[in-house]
MMTF fields as JSON, N, C-alpha, C and O atoms, coordinates in Angstrom:
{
  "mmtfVersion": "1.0.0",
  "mmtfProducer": "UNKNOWN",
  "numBonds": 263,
  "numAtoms": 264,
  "numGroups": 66,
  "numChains": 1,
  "numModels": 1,
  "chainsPerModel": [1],
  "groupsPerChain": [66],
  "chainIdList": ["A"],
  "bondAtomList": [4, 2, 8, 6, 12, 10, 16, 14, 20, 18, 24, 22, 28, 26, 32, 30, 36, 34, 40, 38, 44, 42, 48, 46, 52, 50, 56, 54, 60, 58, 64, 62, 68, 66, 72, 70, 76, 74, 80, 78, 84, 82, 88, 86, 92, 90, 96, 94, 100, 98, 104, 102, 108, 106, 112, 110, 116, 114, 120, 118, 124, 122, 128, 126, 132, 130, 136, 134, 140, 138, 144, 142, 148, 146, 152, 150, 156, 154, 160, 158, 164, 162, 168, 166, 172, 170, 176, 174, 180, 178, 184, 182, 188, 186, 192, 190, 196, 194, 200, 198, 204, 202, 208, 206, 212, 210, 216, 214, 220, 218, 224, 222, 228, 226, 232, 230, 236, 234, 240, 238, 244, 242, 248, 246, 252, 250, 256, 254, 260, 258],
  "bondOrderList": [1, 1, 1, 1, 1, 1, 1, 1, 1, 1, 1, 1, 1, 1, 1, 1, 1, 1, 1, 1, 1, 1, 1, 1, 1, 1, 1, 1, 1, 1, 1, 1, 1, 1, 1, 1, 1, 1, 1, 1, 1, 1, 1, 1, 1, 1, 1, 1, 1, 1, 1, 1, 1, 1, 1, 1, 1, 1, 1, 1, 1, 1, 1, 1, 1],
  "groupList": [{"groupName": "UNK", "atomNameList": ["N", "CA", "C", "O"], "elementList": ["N", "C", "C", "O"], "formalChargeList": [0, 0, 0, 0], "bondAtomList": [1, 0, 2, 1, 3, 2], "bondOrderList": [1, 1, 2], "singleLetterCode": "X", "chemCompType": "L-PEPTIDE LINKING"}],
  "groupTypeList": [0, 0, 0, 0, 0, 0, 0, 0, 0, 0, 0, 0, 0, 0, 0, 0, 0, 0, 0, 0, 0, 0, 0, 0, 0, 0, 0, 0, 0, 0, 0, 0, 0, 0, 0, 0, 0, 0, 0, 0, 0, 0, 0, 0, 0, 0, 0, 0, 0, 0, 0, 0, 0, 0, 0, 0, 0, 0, 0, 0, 0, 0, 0, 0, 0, 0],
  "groupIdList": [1, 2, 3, 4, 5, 6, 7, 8, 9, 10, 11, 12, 13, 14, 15, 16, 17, 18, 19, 20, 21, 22, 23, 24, 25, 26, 27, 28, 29, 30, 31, 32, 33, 34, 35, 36, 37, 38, 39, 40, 41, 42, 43, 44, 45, 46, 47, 48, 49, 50, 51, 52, 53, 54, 55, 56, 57, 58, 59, 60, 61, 62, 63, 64, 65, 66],
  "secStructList": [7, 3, 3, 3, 3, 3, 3, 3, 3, 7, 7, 6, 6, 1, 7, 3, 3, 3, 7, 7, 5, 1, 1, 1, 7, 5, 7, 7, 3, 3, 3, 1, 1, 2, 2, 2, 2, 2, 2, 2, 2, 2, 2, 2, 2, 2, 2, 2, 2, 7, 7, 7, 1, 6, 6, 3, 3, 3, 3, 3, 3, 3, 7, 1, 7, 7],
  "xCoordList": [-0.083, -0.04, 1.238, 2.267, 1.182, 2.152, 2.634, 2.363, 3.693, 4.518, 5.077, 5.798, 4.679, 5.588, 5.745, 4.906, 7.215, 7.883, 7.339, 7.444, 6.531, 5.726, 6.749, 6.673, 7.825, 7.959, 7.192, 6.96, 6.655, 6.01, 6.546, 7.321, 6.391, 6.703, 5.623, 4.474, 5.895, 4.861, 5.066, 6.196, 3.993, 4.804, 3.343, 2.175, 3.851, 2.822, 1.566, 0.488, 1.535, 0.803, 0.676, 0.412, 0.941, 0.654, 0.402, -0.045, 0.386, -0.182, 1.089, 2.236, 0.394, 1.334, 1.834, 1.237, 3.319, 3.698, 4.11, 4.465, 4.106, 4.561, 4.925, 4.184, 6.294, 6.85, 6.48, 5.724, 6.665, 6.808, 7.952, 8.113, 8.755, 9.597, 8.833, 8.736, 8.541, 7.673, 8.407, 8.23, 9.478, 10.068, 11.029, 11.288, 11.362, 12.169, 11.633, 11.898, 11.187, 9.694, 9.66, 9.153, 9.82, 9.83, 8.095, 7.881, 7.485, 6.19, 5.632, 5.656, 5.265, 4.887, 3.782, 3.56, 3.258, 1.888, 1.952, 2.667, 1.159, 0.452, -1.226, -2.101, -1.237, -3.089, -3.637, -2.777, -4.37, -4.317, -4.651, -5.582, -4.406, -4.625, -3.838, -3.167, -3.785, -2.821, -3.689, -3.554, -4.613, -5.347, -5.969, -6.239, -6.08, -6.344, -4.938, -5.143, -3.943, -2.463, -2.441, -2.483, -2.396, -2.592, -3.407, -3.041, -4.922, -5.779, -4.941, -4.138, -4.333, -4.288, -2.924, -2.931, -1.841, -0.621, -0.982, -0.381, -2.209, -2.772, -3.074, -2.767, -3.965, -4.424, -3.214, -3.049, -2.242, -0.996, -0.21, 0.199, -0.057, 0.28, -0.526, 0.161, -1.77, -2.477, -2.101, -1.693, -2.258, -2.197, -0.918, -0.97, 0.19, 1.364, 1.419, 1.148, 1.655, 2.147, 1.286, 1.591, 0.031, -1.332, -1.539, -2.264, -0.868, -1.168, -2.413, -2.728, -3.102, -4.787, -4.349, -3.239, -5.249, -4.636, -5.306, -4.896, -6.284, -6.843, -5.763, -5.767, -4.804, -3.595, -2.218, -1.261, -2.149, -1.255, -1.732, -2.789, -0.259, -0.01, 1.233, 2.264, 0.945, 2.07, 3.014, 2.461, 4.227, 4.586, 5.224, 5.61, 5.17, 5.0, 6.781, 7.422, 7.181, 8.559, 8.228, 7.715, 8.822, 9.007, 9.994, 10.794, 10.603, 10.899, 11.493, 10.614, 12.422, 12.082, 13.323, 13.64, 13.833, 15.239, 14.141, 14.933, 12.737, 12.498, 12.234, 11.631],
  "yCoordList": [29.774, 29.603, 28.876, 29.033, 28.124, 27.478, 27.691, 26.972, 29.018, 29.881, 28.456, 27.633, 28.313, 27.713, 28.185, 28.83, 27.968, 28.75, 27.791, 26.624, 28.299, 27.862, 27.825, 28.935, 26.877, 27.381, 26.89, 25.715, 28.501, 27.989, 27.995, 28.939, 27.101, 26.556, 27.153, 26.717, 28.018, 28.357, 27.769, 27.408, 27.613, 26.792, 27.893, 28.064, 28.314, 28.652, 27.568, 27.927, 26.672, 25.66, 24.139, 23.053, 24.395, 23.151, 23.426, 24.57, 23.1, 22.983, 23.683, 23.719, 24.276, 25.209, 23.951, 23.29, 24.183, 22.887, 23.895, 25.019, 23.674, 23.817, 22.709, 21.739, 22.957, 22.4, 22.728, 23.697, 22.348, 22.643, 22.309, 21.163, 22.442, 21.545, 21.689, 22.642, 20.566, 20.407, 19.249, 18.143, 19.52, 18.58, 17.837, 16.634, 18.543, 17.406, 16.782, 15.977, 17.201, 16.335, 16.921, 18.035, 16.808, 17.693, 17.279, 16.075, 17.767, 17.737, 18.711, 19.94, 18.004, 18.999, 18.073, 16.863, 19.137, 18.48, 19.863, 20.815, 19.845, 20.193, 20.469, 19.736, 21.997, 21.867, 23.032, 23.366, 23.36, 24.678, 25.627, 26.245, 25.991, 27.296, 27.502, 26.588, 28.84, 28.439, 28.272, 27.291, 29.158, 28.109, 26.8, 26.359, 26.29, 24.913, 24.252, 23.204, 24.479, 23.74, 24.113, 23.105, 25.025, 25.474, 24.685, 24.379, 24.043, 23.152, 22.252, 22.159, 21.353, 19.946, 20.101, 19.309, 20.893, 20.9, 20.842, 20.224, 21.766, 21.869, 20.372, 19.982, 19.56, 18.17, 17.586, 17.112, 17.611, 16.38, 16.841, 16.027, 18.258, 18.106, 17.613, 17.091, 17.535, 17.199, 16.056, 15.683, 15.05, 13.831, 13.185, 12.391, 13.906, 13.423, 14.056, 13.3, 15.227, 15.544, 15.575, 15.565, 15.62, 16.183, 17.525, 17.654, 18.698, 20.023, 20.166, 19.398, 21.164, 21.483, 22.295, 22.812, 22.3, 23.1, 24.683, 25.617, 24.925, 25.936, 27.147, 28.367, 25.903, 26.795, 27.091, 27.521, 26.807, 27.03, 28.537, 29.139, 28.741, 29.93, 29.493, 28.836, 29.823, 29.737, 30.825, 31.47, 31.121, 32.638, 31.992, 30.847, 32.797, 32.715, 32.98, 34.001, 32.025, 32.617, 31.408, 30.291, 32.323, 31.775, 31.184, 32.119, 30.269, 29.246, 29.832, 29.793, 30.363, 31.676, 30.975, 31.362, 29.552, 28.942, 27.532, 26.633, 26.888, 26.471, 26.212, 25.236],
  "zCoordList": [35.486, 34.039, 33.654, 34.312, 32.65, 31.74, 30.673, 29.711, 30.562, 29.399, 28.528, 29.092, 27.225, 26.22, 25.394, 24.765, 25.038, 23.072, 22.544, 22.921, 21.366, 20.421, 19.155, 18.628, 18.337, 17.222, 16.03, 15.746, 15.055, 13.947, 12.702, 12.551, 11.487, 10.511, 9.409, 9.487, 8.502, 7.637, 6.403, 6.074, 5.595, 4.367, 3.183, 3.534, 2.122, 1.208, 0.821, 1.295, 0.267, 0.096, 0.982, 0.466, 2.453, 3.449, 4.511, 4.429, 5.599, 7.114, 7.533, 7.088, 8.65, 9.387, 10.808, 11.659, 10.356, 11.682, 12.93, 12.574, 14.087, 14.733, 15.989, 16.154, 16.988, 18.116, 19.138, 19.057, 20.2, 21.571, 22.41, 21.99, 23.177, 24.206, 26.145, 26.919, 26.221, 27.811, 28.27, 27.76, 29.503, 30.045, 29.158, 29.131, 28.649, 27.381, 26.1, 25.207, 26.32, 25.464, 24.007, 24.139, 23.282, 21.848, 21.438, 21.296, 21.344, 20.993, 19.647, 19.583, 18.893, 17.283, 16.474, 16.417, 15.936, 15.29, 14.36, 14.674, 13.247, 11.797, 12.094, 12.555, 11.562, 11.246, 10.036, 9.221, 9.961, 8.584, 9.379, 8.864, 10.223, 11.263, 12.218, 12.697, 12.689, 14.087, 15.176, 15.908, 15.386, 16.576, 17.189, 18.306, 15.472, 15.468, 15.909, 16.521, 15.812, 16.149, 17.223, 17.928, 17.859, 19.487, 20.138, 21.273, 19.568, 21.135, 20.386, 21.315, 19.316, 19.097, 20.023, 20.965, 19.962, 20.584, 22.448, 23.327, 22.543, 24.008, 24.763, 25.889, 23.417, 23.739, 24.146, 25.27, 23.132, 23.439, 24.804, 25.633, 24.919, 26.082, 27.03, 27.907, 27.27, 28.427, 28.69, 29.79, 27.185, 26.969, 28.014, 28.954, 27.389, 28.269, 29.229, 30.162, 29.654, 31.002, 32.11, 33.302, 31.518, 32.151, 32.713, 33.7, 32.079, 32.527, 31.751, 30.842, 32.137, 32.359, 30.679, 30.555, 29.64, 28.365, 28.689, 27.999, 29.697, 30.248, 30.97, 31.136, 31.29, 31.932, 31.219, 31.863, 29.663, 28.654, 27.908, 27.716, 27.618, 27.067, 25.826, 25.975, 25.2, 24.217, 23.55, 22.659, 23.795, 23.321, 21.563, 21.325, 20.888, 19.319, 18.829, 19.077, 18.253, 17.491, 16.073, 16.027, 15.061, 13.593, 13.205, 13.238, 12.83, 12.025, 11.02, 10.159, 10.544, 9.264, 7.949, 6.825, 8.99, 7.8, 7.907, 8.19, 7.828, 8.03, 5.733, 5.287]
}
């Protein structure tokens, strides 16, 4: 498996953003859900690094001065 800190961004009235860091890589995308931001964040990693998104895990921390 592939542990990543997930940080999320809540906003009252917009898309929930969240980051990733993979290899250096700062990776972040926007969606109105969190699981929907989880496969699109899953996709981009595949995209670049090519880890399997089957084998991601994401552990959850908040954003909370965001």
């Amino acid at each position: 498996m592939n542990n990543f800190l997930l940080t999320l961004e809540l906003s009252e009235n917009g898309p929930i953003w969240g980051r990733t860091l993979v290899e250096d890589n700062l990776i972040a995308d926007a969606a109105d859900t969190q699981p929907k931001l989880e496969a699109n964040l899953k996709q981009l990693i595949r995209q670049f690094h090519g880890i399997d998104p089957a084998t991601i895990t994401f552990i959850i921390e908040y954003d909370t001065h965001a």
